[in-house]
VEXLO-88852 format. One line per field, with one value per residue (C-alpha): residue number from 0; residue in one letter; chain; x, y negated, z. Coordinates in steps of 0.05 Angstrom, whole numbers. Layout:
N
nr <- [NUM / ...];
rest <- [a / ...];
kette <- [A / ...];
px <- [X / ...];
py <- [Y / ...];
pz <- [Z / ...];
***
This chain:
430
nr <- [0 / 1 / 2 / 3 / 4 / 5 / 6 / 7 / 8 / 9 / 10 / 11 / 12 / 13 / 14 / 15 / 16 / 17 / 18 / 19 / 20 / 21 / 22 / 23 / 24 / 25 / 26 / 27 / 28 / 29 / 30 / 31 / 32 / 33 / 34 / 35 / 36 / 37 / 38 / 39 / 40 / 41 / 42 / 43 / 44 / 45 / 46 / 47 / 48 / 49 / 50 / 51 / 52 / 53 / 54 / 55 / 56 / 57 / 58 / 59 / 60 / 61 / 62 / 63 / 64 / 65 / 66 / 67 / 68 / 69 / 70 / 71 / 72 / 73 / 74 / 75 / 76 / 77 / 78 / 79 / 80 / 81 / 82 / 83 / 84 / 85 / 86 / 87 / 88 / 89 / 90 / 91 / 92 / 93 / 94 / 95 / 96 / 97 / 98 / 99 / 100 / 101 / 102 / 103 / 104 / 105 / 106 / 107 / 108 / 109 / 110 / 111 / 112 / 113 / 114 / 115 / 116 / 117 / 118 / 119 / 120 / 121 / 122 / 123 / 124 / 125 / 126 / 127 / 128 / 129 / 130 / 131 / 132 / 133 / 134 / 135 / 136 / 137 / 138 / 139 / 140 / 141 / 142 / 143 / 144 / 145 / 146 / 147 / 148 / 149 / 150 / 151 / 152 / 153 / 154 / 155 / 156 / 157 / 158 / 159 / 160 / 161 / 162 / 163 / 164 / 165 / 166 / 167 / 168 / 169 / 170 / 171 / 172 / 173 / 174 / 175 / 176 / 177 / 178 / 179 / 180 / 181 / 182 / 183 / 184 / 185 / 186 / 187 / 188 / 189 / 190 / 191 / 192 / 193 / 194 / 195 / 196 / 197 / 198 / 199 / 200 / 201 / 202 / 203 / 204 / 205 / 206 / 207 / 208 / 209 / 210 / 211 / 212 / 213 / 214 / 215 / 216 / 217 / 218 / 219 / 220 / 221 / 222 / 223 / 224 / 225 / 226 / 227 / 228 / 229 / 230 / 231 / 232 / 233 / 234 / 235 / 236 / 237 / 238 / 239 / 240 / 241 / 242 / 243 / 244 / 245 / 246 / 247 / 248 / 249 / 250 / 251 / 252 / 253 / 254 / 255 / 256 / 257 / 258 / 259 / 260 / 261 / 262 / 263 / 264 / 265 / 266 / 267 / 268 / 269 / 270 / 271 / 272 / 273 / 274 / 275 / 276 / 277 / 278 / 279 / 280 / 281 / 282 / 283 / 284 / 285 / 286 / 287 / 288 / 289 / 290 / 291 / 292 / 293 / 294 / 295 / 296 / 297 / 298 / 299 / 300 / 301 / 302 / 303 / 304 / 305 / 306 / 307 / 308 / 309 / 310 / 311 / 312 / 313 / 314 / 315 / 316 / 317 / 318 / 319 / 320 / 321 / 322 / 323 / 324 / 325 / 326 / 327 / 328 / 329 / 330 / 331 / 332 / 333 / 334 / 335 / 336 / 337 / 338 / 339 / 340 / 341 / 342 / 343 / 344 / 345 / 346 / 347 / 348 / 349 / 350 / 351 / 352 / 353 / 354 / 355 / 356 / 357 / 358 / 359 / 360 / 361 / 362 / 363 / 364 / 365 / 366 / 367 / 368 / 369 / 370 / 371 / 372 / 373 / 374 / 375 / 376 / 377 / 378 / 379 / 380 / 381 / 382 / 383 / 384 / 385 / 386 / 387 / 388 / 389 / 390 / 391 / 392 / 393 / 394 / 395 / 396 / 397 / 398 / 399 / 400 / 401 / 402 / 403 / 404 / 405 / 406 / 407 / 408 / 409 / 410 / 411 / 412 / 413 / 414 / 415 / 416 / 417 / 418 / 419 / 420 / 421 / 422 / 423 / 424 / 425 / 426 / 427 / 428 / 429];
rest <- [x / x / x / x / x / x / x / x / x / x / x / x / x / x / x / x / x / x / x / x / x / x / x / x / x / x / x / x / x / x / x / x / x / x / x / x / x / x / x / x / x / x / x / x / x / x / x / x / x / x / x / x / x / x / x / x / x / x / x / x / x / x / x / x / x / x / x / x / x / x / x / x / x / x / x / x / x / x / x / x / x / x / x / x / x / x / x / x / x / x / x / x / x / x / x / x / x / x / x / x / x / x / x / x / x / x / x / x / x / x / x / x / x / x / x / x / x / x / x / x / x / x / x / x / x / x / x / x / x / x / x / x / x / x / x / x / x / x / x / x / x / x / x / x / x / x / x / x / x / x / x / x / x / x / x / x / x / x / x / x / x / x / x / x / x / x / x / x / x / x / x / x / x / x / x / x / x / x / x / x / x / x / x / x / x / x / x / x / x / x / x / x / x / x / x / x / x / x / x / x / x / x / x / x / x / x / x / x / x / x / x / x / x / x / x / x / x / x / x / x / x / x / x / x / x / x / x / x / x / x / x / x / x / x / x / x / x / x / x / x / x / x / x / x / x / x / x / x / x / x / x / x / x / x / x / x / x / x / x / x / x / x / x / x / x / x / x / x / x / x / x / x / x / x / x / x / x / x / x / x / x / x / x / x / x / x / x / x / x / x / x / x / x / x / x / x / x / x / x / x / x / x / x / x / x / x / x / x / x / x / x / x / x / x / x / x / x / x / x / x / x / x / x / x / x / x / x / x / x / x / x / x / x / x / x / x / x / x / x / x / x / x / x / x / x / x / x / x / x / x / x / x / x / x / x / x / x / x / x / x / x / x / x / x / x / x / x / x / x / x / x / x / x / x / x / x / x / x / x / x / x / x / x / x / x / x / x / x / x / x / x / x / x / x / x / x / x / x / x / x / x / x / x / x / x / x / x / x / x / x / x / x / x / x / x / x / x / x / x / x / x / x / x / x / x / x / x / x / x / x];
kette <- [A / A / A / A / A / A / A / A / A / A / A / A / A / A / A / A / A / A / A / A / A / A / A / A / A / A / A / A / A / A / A / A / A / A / A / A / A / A / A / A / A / A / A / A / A / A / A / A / A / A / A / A / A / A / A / A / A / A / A / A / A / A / A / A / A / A / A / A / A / A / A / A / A / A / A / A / A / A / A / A / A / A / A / A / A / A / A / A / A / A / A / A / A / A / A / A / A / A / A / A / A / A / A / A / A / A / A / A / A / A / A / A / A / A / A / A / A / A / A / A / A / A / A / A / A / A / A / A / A / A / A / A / A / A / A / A / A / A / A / A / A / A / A / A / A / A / A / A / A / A / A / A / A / A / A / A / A / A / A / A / A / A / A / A / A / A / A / A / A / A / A / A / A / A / A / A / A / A / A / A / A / A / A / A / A / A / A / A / A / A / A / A / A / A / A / A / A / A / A / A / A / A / A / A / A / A / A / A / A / A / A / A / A / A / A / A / A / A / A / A / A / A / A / A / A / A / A / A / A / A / A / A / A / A / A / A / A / A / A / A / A / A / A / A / A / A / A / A / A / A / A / A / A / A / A / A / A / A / A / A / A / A / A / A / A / A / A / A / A / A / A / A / A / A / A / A / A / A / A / A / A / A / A / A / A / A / A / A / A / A / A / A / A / A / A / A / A / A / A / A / A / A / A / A / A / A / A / A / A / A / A / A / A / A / A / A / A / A / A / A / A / A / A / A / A / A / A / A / A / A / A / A / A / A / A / A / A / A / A / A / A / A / A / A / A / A / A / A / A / A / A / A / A / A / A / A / A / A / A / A / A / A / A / A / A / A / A / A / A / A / A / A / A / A / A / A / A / A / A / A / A / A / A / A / A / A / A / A / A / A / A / A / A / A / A / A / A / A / A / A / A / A / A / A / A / A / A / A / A / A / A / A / A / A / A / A / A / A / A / A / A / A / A / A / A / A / A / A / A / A];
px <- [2479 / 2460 / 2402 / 2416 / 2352 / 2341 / 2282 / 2245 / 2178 / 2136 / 2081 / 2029 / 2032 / 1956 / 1956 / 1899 / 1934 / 1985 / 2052 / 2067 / 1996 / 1936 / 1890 / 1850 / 1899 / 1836 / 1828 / 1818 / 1753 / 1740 / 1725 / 1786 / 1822 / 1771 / 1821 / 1879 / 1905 / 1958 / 2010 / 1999 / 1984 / 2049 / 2025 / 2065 / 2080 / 2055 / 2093 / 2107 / 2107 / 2122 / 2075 / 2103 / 2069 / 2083 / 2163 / 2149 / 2129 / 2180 / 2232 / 2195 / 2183 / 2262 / 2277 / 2225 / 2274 / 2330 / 2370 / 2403 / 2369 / 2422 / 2401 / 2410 / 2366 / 2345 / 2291 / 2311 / 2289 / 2284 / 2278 / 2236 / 2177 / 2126 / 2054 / 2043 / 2093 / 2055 / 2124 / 2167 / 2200 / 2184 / 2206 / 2237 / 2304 / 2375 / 2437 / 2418 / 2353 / 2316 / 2339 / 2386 / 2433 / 2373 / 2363 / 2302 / 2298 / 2260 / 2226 / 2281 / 2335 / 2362 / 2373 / 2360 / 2400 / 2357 / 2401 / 2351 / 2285 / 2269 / 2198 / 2179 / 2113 / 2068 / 2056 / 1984 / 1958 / 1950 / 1889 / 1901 / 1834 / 1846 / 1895 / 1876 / 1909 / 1871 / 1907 / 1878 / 1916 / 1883 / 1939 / 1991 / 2029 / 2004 / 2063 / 2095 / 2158 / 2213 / 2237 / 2302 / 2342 / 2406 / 2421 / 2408 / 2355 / 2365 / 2297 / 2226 / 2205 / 2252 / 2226 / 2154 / 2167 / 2209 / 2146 / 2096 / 2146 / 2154 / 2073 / 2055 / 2114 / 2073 / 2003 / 2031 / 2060 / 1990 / 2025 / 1984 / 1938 / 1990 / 1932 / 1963 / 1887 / 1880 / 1959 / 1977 / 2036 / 2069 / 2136 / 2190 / 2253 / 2316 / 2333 / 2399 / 2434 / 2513 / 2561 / 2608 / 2566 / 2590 / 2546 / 2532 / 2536 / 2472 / 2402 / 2331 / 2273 / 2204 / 2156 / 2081 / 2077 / 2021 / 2012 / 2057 / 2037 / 2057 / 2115 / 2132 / 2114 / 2148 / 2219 / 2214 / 2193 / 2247 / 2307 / 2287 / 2286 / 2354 / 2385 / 2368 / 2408 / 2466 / 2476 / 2473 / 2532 / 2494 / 2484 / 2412 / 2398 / 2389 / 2317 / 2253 / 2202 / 2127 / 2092 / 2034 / 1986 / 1948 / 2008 / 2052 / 2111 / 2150 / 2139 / 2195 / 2175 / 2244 / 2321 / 2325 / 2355 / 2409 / 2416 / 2450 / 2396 / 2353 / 2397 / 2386 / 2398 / 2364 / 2298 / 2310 / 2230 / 2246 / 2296 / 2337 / 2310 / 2352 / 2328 / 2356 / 2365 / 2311 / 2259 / 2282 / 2282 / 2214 / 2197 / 2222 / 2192 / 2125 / 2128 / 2089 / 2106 / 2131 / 2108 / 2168 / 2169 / 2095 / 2103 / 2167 / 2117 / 2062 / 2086 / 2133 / 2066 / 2011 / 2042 / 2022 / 2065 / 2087 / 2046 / 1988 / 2025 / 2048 / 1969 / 1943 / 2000 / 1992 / 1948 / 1942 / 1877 / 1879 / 1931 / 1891 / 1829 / 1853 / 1889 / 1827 / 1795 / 1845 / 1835 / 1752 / 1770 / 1808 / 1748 / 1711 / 1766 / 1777 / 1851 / 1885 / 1896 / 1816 / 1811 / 1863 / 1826 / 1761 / 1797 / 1837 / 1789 / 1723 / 1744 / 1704 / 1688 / 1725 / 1689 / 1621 / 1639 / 1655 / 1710 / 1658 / 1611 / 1655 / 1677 / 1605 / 1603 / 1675 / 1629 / 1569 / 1612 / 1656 / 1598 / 1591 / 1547 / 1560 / 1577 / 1573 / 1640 / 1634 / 1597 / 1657 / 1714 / 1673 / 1670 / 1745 / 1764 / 1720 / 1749 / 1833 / 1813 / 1786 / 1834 / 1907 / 1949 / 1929 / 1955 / 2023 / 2022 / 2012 / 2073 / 2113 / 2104 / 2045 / 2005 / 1949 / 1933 / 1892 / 1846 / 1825 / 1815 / 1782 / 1731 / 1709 / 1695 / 1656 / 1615 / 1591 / 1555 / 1492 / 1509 / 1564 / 1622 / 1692 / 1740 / 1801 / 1769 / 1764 / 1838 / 1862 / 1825 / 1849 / 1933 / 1919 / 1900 / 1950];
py <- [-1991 / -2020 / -1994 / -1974 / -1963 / -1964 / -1959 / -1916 / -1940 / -1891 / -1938 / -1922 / -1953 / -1964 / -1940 / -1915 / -1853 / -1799 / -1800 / -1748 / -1725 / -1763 / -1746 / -1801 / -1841 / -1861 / -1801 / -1839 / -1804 / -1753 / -1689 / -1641 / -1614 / -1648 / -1691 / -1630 / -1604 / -1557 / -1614 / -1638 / -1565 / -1541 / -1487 / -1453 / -1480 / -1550 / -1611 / -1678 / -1752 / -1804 / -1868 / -1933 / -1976 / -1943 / -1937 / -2012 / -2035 / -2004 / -2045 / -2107 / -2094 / -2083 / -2156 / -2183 / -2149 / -2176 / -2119 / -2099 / -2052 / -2006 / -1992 / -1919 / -1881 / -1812 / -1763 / -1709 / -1647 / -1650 / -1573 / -1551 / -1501 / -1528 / -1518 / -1594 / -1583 / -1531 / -1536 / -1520 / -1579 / -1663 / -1697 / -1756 / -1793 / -1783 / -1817 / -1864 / -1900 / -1949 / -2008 / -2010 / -2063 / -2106 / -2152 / -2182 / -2239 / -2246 / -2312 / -2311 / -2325 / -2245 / -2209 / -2143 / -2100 / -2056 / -1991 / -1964 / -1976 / -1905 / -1867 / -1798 / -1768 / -1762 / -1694 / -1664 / -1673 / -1623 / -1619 / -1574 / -1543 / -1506 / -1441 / -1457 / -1506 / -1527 / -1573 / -1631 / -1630 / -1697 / -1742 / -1695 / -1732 / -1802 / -1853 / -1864 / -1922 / -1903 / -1971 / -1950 / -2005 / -2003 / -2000 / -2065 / -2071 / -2073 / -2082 / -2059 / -2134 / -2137 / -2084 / -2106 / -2173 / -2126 / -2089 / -2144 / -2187 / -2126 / -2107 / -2182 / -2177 / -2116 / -2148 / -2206 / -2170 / -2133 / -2065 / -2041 / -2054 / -2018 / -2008 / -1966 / -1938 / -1896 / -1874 / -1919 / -1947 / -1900 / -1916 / -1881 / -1911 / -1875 / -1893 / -1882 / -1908 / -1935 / -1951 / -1984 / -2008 / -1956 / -1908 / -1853 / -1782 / -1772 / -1802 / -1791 / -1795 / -1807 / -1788 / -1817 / -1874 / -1910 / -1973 / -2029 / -2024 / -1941 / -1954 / -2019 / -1954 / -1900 / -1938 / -1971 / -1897 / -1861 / -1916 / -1897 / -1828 / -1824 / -1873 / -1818 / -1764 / -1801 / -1829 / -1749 / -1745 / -1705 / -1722 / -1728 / -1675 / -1699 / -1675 / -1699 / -1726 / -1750 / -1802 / -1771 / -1835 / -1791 / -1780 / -1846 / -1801 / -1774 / -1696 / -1651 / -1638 / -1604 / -1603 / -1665 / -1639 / -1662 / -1683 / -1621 / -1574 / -1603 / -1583 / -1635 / -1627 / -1673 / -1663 / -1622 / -1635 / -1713 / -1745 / -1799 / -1864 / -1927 / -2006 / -2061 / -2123 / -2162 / -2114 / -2126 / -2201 / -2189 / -2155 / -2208 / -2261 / -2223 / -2234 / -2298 / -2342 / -2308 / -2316 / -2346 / -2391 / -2411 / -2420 / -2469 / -2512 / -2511 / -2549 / -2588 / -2606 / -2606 / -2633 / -2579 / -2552 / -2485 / -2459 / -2476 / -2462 / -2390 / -2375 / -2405 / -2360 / -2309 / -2266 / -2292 / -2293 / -2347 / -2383 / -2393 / -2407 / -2467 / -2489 / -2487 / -2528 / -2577 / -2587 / -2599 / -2638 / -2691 / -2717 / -2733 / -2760 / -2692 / -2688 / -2626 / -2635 / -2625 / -2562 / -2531 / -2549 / -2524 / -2465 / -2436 / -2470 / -2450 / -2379 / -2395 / -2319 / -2338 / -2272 / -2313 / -2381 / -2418 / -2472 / -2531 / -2501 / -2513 / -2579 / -2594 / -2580 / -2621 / -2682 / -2676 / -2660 / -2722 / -2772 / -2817 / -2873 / -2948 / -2971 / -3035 / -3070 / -3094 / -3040 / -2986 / -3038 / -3049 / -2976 / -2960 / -3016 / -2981 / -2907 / -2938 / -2968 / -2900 / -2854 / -2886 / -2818 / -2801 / -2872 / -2853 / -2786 / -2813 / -2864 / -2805 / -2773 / -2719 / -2737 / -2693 / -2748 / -2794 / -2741 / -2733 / -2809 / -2805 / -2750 / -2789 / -2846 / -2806 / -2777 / -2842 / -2844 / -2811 / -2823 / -2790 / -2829 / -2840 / -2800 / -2831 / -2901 / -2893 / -2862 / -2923 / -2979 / -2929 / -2938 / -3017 / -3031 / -2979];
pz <- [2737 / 2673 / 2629 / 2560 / 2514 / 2439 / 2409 / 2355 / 2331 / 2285 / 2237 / 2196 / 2126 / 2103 / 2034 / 2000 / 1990 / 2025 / 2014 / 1970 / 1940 / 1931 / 1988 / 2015 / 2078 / 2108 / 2149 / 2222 / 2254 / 2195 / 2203 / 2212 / 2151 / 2099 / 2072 / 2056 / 1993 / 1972 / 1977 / 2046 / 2067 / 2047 / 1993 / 1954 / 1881 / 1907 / 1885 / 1921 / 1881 / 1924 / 1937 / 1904 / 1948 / 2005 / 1982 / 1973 / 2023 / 2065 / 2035 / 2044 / 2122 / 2110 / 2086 / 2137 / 2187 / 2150 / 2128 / 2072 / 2022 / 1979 / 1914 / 1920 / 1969 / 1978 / 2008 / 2060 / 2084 / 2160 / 2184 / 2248 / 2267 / 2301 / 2281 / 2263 / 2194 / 2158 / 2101 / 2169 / 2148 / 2149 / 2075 / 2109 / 2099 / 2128 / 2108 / 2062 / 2087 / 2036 / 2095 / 2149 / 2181 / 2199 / 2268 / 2301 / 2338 / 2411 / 2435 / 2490 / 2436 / 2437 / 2374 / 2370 / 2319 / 2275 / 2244 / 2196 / 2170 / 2126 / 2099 / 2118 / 2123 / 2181 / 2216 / 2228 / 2297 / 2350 / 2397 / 2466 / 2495 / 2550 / 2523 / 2454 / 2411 / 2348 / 2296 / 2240 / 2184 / 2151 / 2179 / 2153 / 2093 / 2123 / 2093 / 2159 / 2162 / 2220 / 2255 / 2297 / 2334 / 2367 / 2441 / 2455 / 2500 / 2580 / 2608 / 2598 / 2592 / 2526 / 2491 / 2503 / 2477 / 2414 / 2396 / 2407 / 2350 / 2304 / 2309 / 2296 / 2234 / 2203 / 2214 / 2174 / 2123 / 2119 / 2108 / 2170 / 2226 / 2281 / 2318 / 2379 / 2392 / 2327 / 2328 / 2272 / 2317 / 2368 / 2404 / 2428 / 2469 / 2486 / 2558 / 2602 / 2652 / 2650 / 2700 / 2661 / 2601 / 2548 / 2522 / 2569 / 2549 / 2551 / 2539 / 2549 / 2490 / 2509 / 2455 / 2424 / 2472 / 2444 / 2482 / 2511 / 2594 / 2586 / 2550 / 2603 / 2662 / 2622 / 2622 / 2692 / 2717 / 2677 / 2704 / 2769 / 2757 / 2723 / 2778 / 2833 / 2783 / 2780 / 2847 / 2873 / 2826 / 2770 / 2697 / 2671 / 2625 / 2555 / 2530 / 2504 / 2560 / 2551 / 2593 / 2631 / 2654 / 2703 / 2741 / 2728 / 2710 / 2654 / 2639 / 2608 / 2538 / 2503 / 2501 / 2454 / 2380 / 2351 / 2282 / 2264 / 2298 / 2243 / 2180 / 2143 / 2069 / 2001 / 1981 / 1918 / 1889 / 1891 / 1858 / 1885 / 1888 / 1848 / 1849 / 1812 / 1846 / 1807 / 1841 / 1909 / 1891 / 1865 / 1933 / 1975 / 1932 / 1959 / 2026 / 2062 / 2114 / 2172 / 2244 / 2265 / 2215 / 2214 / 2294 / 2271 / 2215 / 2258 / 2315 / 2261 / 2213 / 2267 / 2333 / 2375 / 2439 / 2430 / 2476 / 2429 / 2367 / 2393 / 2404 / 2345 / 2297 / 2342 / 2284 / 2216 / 2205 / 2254 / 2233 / 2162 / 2191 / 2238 / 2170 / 2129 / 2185 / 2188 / 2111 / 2120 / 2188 / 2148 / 2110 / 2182 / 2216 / 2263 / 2291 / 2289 / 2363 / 2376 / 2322 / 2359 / 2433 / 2402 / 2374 / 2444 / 2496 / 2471 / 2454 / 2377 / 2341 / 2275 / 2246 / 2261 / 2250 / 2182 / 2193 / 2160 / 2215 / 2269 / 2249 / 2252 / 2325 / 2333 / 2302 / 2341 / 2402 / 2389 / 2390 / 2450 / 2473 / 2475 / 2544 / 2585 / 2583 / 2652 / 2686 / 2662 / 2690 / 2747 / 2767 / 2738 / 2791 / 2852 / 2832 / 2830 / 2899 / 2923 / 2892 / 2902 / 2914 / 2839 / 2816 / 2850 / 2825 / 2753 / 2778 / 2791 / 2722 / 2734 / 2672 / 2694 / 2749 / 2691 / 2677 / 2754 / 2740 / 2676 / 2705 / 2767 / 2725 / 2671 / 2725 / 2750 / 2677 / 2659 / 2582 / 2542 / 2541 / 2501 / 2552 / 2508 / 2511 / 2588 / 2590 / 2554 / 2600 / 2664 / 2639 / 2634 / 2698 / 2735];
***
């Protein structure tokens, strides 16, 4: 049987303000309900205005994503009780999303198709004690962007490597810190199981997952489960699950809604939204270098191996730093190739360490003693003689046998000496 699983992914858009009122968005760790007003409570009378920023920047995680944005967009009412909505209903977007038509694409070469990217606000968060449920309404009216994909993914492995692209993608874009921790990111995928590789009638939502080893357990656990349904000859009811970590399973939550169950209809207190298409140029024209594409120039411009590369662009922050200490690193003769060893071998705190600083410590690392010409050939000659499976390993291609070389001769030195120099003298006389 072959899985089927799409993907929503809920993100936290780190405005200064809500959504729709002008509450404080920096509610993380406050105390409850001290960052409310009428808007975000829902009173009556109370008017929403929608966040610019936040409406832009939606449309430029949109064109990171490359989809298409239509110049006509909308708000929605999205109707349901639950405690959490104090309006009884979400403003959020329905049929006409500010992006949609988008794809992403995976280290592995797989694209991943991206339906919608839309804005809605976030709901106020409940707290269970015991047989009392208490509720915080501070992150209530939080701008929250909705990322859903198609069906495309068929393994737990995929999607990981999906959200670990599209959380590195927002970092970049600075829009948020998708820190899974505090709730800012929280992912949802829609799992089944087919036989024939259509679309199954049914599928299976799990809810608020909000880090990438449950989600990895949540979909593994949830194949399994569904593959025992189905080969009893049943169909797997289609409803809304929750991972529980204490007992490595997925818990029945609700008959999953359909859109019609929520009764969608416009948001009569906004009016529609219309761009031009000189301020989605001017959008696009915002957004920086991309990881994929500063992964591409940095192995291009720098000669480093992926590997490296993928590390070093990994987070921004460190991608500008190495860059900044590549530019003081030219005026000492320092290599890109040694920033980026000092950078991912020695673990450097980038927080505590200035890039002139640590191409000070490059420098004073760097320097190396003279050394007696004949002494170093003499005891080059006496470790070849003793060590003549490395020489025909190097023969055969394994590169890493000079450096087994290079290190037995460096030992035989009490001084500091050139390991490159030694390398060098090493590759003559093989």
């Amino acid at each position: 049987m072959k899985p089927i699983i799409g993907l929503e992914v809920h993100v936290e858009l780190k405005t200064n303000s809500k959504m729709f009122c002008t509450c404080s968005a920096d509610y993380f760790g406050k105390e409850p309900n001290s960052y409310t007003c009428p808007v975000c409570l829902g009173l009556p009378g109370a008017l929403p205005v929608p966040n610019k920023k936040a409406i832009e920047w939606c449309v430029m995680l949109g064109l990171a994503l490359n989809c298409k944005i239509p110049l006509f967009s909308k708000f929605d009412r999205k109707n349901y009780f639950y405690p959490d909505l104090p309006k009884g209903y979400q403003i959020s977007q329905y049929d006409q999303p500010f992006c949609k038509n988008g794809w992403i694409e995976l280290s592995n070469g797989k694209k991943i198709g991206i339906t919608r990217v839309h804005m809605e606000e976030d709901t106020g968060k409940l707290i269970h004690e015991g047989d009392t449920s208490l509720i915080d309404f501070n992150r209530s009216g939080i701008p929250l962007v909705e990322i859903v994909t198609e069906p495309d993914f068929t393994s737990a492995e995929n999607v990981k490597s999906y959200l670990k692209k599209l959380q590195q993608i927002v970092r970049y874009l600075e829009i948020s810190n998708a820190d899974m921790e505090k709730g800012q990111m929280r992912l949802e995928p829609n799992i089944s199981l087919s036989s024939d590789g259509k679309l199954p009638k049914y599928k299976v939502e799990v809810k608020n997952i909000n880090s990438f080893n449950f989600v990895d357990k949540a979909i593994n656990f949830e194949l399994k489960r569904q593959e025992e349904i189905l080969n009893k000859g049943e169909t797997p009811t289609q409803e809304t699950r929750g991972w529980d970590e204490k007992k490595q399973q997925t818990v029945s939550q609700r008959t999953k809604e359909e859109a019609s169950d929520y009764r969608y209809f416009p948001e009569p207190d906004i009016p529609p939204i219309r761009f031009t298409q000189s301020q989605i140029s001017n959008l696009k024209s915002q957004i920086g270098e991309l990881p994929n594409e500063k992964l591409k120039r940095f192995i291009d411009n720098y000669k480093l191996s992926e590997y490296d590369a993928e590390i070093l662009t990994r987070e921004k922050n460190i991608a500008d730093y190495f860059e900044e200490a590549v530019k003081v690193g030219t005026t000492h003769m320092i290599s890109s190739k040694q920033i980026e060893n000092f950078i991912i071998n020695r673990k450097i705190d980038i927080d505590k360490t200035l890039p002139a600083r640590l191409i000070e410590s490059i420098v004073e690392s760097s320097k190396t003693e003279k050394v007696d010409e004949s002494k170093l050939n003499e005891i080059i000659t006496r470790v070849l003689k003793n060590n003549e499976k490395a020489i025909s390993d190097y023969k055969k291609g394994k590169k890493e046998a000079i450096m087994f070389l290079v290190g037995q001769v460096m030992r035989a030195f009490k001084e500091k000496i050139d390991a490159s120099l030694v390398a060098e003298k090493i590759k003559s006389k093989i």
